[in-house]
N, CA, C and O atoms as a printed pandas DataFrame, in Angstrom:
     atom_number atom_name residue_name chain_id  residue_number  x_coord  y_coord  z_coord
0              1         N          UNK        A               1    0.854   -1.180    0.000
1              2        CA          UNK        A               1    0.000    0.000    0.000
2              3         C          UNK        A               1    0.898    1.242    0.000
3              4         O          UNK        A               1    1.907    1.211    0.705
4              5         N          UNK        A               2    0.689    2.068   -0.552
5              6        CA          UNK        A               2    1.321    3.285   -0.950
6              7         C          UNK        A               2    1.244    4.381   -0.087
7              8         O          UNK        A               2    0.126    4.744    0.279
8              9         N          UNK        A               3    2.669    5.225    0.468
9             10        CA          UNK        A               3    2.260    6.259    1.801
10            11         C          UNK        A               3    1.070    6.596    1.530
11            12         O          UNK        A               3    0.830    6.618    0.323
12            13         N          UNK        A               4   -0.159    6.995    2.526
13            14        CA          UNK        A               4   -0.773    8.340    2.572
14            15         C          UNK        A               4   -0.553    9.308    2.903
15            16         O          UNK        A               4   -1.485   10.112    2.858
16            17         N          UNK        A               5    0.779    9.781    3.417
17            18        CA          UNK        A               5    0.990   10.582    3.886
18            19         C          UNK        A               5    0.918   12.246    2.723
19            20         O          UNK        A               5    1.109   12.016    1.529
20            21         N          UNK        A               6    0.751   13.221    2.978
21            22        CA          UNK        A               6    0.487   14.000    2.531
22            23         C          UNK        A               6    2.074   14.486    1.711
23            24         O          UNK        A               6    2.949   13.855    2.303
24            25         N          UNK        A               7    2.608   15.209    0.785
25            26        CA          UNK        A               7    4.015   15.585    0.182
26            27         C          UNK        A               7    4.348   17.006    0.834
27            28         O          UNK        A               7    5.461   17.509    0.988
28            29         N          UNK        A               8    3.300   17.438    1.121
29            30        CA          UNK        A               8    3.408   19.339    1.993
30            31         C          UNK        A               8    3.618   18.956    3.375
31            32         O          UNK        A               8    4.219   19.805    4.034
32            33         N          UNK        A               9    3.218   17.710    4.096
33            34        CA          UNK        A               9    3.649   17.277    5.271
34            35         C          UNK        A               9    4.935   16.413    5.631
35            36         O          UNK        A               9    4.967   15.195    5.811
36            37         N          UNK        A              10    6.106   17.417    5.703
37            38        CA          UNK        A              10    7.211   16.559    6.463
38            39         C          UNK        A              10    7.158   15.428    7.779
39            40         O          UNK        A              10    6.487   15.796    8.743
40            41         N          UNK        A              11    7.637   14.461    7.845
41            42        CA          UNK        A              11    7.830   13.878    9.194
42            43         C          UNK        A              11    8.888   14.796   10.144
43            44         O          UNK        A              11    9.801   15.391    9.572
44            45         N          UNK        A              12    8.777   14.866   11.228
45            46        CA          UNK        A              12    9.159   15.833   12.737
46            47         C          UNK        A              12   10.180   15.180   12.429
47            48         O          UNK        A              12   10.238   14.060   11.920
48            49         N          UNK        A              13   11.290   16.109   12.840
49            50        CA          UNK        A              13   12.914   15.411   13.288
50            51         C          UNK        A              13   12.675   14.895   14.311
51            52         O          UNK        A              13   11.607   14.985   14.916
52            53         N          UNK        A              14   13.571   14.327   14.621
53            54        CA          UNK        A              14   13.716   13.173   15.613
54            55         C          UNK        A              14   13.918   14.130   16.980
55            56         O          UNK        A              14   14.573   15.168   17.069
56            57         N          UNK        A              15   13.165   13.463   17.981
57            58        CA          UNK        A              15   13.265   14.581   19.335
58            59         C          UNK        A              15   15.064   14.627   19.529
59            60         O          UNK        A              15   16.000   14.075   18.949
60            61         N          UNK        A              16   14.944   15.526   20.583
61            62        CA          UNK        A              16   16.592   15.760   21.073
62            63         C          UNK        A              16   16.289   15.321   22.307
63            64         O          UNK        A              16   15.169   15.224   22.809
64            65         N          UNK        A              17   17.657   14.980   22.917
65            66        CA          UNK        A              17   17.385   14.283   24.365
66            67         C          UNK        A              17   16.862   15.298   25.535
67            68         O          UNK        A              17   16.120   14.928   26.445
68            69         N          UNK        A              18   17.513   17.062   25.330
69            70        CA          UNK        A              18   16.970   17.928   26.075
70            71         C          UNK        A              18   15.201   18.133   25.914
71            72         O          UNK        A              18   14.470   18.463   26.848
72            73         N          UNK        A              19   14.820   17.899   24.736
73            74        CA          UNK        A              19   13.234   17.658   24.650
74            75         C          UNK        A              19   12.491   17.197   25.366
75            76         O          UNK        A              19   11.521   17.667   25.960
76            77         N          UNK        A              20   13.186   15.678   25.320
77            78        CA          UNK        A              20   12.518   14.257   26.106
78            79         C          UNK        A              20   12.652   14.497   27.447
79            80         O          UNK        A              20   11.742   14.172   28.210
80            81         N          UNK        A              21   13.878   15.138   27.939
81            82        CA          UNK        A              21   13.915   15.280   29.487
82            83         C          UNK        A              21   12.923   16.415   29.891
83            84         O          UNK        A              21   12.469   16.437   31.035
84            85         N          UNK        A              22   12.447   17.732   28.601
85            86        CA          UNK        A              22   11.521   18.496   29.348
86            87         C          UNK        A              22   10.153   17.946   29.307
87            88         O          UNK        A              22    9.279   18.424   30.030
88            89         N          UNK        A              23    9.921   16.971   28.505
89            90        CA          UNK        A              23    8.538   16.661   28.139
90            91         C          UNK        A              23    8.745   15.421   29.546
91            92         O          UNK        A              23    7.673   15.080   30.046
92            93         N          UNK        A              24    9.643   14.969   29.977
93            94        CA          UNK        A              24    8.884   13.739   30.412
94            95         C          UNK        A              24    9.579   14.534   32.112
95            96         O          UNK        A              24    9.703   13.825   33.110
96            97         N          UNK        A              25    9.943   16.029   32.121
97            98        CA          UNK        A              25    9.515   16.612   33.775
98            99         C          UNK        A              25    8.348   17.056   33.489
99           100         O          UNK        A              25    7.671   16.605   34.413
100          101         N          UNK        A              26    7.704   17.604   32.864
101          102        CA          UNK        A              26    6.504   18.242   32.642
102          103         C          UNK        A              26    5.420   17.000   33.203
103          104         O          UNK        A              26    4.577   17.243   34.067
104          105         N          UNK        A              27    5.603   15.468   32.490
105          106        CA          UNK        A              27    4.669   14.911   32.692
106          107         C          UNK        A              27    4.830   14.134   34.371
107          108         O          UNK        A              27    3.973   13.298   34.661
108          109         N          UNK        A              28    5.589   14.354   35.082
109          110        CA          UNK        A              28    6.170   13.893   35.835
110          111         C          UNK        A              28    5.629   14.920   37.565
111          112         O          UNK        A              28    5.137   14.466   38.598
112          113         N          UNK        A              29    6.031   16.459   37.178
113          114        CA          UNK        A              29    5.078   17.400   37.520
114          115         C          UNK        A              29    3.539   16.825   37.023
115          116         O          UNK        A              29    3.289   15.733   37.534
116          117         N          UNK        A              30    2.966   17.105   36.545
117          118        CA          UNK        A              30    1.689   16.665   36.400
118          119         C          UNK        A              30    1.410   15.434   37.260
119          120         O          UNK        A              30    0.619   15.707   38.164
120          121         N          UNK        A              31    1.806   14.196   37.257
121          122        CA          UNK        A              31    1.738   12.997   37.772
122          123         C          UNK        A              31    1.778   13.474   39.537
123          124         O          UNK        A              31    0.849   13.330   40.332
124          125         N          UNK        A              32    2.593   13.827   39.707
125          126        CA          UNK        A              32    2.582   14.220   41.520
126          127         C          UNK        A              32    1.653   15.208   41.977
127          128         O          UNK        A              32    1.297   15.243   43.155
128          129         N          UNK        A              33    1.088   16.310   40.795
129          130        CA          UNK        A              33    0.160   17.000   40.948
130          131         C          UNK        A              33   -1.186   16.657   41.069
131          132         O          UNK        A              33   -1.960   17.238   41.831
132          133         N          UNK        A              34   -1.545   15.545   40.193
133          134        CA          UNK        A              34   -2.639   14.641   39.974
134          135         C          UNK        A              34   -2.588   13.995   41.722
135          136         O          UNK        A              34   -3.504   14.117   42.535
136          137         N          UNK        A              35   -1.107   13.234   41.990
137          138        CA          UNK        A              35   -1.535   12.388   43.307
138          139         C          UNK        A              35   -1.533   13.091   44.184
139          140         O          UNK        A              35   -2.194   12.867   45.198
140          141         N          UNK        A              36   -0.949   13.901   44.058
141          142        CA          UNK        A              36   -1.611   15.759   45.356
142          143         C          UNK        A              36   -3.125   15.500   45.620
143          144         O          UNK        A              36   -3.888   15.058   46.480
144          145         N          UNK        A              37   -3.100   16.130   44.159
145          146        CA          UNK        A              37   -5.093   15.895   44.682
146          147         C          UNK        A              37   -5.753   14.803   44.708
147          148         O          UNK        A              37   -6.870   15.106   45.126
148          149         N          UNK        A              38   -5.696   13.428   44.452
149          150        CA          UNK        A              38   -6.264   12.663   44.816
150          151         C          UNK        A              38   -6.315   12.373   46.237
151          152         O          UNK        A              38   -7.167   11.870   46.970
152          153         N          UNK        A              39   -4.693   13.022   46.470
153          154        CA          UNK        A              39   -4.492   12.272   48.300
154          155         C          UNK        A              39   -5.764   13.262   49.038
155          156         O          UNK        A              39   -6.607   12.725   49.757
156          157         N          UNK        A              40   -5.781   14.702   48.771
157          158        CA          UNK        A              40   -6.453   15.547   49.327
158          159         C          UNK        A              40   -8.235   15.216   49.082
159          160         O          UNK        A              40   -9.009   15.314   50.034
160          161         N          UNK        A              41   -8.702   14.831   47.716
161          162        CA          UNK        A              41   -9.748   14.430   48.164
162          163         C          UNK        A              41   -9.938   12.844   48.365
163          164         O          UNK        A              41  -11.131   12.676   48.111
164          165         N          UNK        A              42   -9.317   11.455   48.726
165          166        CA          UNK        A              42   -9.497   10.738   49.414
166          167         C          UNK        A              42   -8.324   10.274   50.676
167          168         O          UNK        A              42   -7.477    9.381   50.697
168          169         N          UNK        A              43   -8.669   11.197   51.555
169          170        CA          UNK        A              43   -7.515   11.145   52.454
170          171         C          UNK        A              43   -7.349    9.725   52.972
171          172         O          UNK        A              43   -6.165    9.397   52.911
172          173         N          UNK        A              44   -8.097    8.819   53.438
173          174        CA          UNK        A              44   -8.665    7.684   53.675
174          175         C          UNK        A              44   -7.640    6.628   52.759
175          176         O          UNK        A              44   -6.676    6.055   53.265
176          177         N          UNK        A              45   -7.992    6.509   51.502
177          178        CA          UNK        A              45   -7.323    5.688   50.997
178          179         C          UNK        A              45   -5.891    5.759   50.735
179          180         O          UNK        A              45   -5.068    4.860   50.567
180          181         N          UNK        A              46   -5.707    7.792   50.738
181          182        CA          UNK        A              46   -4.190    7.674   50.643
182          183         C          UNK        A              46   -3.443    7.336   51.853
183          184         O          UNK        A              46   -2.259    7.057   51.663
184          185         N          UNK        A              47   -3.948    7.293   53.265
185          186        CA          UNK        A              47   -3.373    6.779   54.431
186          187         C          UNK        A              47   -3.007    5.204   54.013
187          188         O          UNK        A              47   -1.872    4.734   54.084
188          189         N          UNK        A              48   -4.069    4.558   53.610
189          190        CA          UNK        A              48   -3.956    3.025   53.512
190          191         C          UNK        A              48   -2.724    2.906   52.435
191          192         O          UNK        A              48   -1.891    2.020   52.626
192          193         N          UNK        A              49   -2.631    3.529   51.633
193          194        CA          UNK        A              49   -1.733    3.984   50.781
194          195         C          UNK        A              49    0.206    3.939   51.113
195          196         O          UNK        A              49    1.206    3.412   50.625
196          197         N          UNK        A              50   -0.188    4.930   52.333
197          198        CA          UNK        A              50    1.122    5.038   53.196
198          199         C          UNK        A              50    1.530    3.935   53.857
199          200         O          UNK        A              50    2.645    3.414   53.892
200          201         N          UNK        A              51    0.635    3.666   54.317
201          202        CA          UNK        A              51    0.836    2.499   55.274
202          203         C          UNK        A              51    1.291    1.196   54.432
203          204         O          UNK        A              51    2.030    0.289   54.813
204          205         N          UNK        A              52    0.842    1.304   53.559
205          206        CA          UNK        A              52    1.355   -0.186   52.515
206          207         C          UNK        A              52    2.668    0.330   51.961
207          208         O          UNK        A              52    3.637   -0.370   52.255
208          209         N          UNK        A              53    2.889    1.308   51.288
209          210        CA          UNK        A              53    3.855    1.469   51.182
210          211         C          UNK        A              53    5.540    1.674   52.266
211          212         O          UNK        A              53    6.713    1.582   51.903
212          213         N          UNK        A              54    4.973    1.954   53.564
213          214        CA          UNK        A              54    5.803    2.100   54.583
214          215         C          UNK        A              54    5.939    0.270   54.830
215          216         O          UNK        A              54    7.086   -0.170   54.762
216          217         N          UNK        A              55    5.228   -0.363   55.002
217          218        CA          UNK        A              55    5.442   -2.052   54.885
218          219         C          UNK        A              55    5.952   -2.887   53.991
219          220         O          UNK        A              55    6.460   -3.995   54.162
220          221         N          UNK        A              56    5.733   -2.108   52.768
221          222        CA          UNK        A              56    6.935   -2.685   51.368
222          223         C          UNK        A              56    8.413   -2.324   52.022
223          224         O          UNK        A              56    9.162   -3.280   52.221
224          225         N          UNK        A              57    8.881   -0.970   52.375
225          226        CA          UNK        A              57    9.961   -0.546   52.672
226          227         C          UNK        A              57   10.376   -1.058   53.791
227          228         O          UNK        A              57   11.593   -0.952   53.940
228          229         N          UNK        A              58    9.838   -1.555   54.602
229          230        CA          UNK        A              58   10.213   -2.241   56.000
230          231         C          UNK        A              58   10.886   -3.562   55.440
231          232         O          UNK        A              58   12.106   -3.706   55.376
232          233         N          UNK        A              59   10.203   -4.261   55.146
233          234        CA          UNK        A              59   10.052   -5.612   54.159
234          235         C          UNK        A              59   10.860   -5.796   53.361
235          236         O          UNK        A              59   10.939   -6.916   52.855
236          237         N          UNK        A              60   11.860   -4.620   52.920
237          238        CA          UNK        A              60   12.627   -4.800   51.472
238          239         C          UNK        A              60   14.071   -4.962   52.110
239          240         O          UNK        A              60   14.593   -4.482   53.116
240          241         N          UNK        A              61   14.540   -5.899   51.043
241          242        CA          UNK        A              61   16.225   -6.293   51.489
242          243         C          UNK        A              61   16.603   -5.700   50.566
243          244         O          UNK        A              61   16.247   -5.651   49.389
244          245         N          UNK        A              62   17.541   -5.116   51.276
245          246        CA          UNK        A              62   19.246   -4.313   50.447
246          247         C          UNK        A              62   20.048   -5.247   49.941
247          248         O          UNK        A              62   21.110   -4.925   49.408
């Protein structure tokens, strides 16, 4: 099957590694921002949350 791609539409250069590192703090910010507010509106589950996670870390060999 033959491109469809359009001839007035170039393909993007290839990202640069300074790109990838701002795109993937950006999404990274976002991600902790998101579990900000989830913790704030279910405080409840993010305790149970802590607590499991404080028992993985107890639990874990070096």
């Amino acid at each position: 099957m033959p491109d469809t791609q359009p001839i007035d539409e170039m393909p993007e250069p290839p990202e640069t590694a300074a790109q990838r590192r701002a795109r993937r703090a950006q999404f990274l910010r976002d991600l902790m921002e998101a579990r900000a507010l989830r913790d704030r509106v279910q405080p409840r589950r993010a305790r149970a949350a802590r607590m499991r996670q404080q028992m993985r870390m107890r639990t874990f060999r070096w």
